[in-house]
C-alpha positions as CSV (number, residue, x, y, z in Angstrom):
1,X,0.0,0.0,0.0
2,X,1.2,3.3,-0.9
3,X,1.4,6.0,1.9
4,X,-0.7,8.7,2.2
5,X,0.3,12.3,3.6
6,X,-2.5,14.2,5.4
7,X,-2.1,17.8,6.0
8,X,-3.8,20.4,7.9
9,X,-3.3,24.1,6.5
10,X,-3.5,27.0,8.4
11,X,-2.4,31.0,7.8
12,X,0.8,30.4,9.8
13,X,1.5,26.6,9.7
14,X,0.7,23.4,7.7
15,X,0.3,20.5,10.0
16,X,2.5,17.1,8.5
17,X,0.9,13.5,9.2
18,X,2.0,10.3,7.2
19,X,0.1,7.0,7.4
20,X,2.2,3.5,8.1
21,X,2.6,1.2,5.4
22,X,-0.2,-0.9,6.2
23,X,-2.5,2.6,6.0
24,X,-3.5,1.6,9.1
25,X,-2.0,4.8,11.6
26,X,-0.8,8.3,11.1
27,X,2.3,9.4,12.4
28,X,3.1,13.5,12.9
29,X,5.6,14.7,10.5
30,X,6.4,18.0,10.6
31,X,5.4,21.5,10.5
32,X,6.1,23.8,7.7
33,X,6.0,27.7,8.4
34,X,3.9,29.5,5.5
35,X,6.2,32.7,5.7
36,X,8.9,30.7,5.2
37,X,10.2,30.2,1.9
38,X,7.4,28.5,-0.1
39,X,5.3,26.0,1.9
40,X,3.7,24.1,-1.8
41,X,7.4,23.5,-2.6
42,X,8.5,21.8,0.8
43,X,5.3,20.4,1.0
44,X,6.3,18.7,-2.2
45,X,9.1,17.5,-1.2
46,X,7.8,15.7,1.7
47,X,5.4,13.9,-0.9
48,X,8.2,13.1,-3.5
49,X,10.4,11.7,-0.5
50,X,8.1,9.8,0.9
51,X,6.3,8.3,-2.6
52,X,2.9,9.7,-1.5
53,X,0.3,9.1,-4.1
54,X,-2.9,10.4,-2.0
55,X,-2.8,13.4,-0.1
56,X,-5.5,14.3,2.3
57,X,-6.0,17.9,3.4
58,X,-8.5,19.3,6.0
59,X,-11.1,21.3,4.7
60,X,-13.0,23.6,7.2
61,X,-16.4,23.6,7.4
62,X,-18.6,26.1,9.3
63,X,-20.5,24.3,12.2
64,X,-24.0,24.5,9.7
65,X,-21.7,22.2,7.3
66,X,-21.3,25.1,5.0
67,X,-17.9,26.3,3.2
68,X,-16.5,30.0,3.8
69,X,-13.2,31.8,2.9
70,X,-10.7,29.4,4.5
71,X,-12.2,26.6,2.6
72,X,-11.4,28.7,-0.7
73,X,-7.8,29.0,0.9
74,X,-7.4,25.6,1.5
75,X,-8.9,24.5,-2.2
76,X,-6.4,27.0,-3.8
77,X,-3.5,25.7,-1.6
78,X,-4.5,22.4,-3.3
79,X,-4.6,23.6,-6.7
80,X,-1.2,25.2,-6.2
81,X,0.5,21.8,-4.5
82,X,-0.9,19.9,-7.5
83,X,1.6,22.1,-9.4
84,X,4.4,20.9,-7.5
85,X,3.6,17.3,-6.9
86,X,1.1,15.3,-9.0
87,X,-1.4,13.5,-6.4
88,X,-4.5,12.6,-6.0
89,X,-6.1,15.1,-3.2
90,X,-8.8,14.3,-1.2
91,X,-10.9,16.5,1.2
92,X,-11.8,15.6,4.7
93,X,-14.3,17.2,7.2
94,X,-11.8,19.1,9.4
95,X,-14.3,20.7,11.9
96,X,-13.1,21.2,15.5
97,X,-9.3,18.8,14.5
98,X,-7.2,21.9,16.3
99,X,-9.6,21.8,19.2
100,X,-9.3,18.2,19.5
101,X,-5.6,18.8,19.0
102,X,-5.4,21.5,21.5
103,X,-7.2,19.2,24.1
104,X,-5.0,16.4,23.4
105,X,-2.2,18.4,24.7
106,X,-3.6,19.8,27.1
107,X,-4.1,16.7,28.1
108,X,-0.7,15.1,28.0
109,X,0.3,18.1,29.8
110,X,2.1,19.7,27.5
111,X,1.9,23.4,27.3
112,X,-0.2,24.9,23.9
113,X,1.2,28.0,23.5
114,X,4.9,26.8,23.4
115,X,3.4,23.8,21.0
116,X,1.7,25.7,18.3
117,X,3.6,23.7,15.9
118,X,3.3,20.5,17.5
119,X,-0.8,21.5,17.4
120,X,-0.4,21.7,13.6
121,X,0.9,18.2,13.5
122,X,-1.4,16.6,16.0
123,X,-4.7,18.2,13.8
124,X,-3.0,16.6,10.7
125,X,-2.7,13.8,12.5
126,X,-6.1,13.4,13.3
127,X,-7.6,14.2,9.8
128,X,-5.6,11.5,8.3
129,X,-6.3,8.9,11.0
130,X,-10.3,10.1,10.7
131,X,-10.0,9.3,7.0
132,X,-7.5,6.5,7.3
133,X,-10.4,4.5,10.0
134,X,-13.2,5.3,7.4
135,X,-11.7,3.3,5.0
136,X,-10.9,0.7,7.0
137,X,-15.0,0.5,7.6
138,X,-15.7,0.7,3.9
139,X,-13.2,-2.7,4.0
């Protein structure tokens, strides 16, 4: 099984997760500062390195279920990492992954503001493992 890269974008950060070989679990990769340099690029790279084929990126959804600006950011970010790296992308539900991420930890007592970053990872993390378990159930 090929590995899949899930990402969670945000206006400062892009959250890094990468699924095992057996797709089964996501593993935090990194965080990639948008300001720095450009974030399509080293995103990219991580895909290339790693012989990602299917990339999963959260998209935000208003609490109704309905799309606003930052989905159109995260849609264009897509568009514009297609450039870099052909993949297939694939959309997932990312409502309330930063709180979850935030509570997490919170949780494991680690302090939030200091882990900003490490937040970005953890909310990738838990988009790819959300879509990663759904296909597990589709079997």
């Amino acid at each position: 099984m090929t590995r899949i890269l899930g990402i969670d974008v945000g206006e400062a950060r892009i959250g890094l997760a990468l699924s095992d070989d057996l797709g089964m679990l996501a593993h935090p990769v990194e965080t990639v500062h948008v300001k720095e340099g450009n974030p399509h690029k080293r995103v990219a790279e991580v895909i290339l390195r790693e012989k990602v084929e299917t990339v999963v990126i959260g998209l935000p959804r208003n609490m109704s279920g309905t799309y606003g600006p930052a989905a159109d950011k995260v849609r264009d970010f897509a568009e514009k990492l297609q450039k870099f790296a052909p993949c297939t992308v694939k959309f997932w539900d990312e409502r309330l992954t930063t709180v979850a991420a935030q509570k997490q930890l919170h949780e494991t007592g680690r302090n939030v503001k200091k882990g900003r970053s490490v937040i970005d990872q953890v909310a990738a993390v838990l988009i790819l493992q959300g879509y990663l378990d759904s296909q597990a159930m589709l079997g």
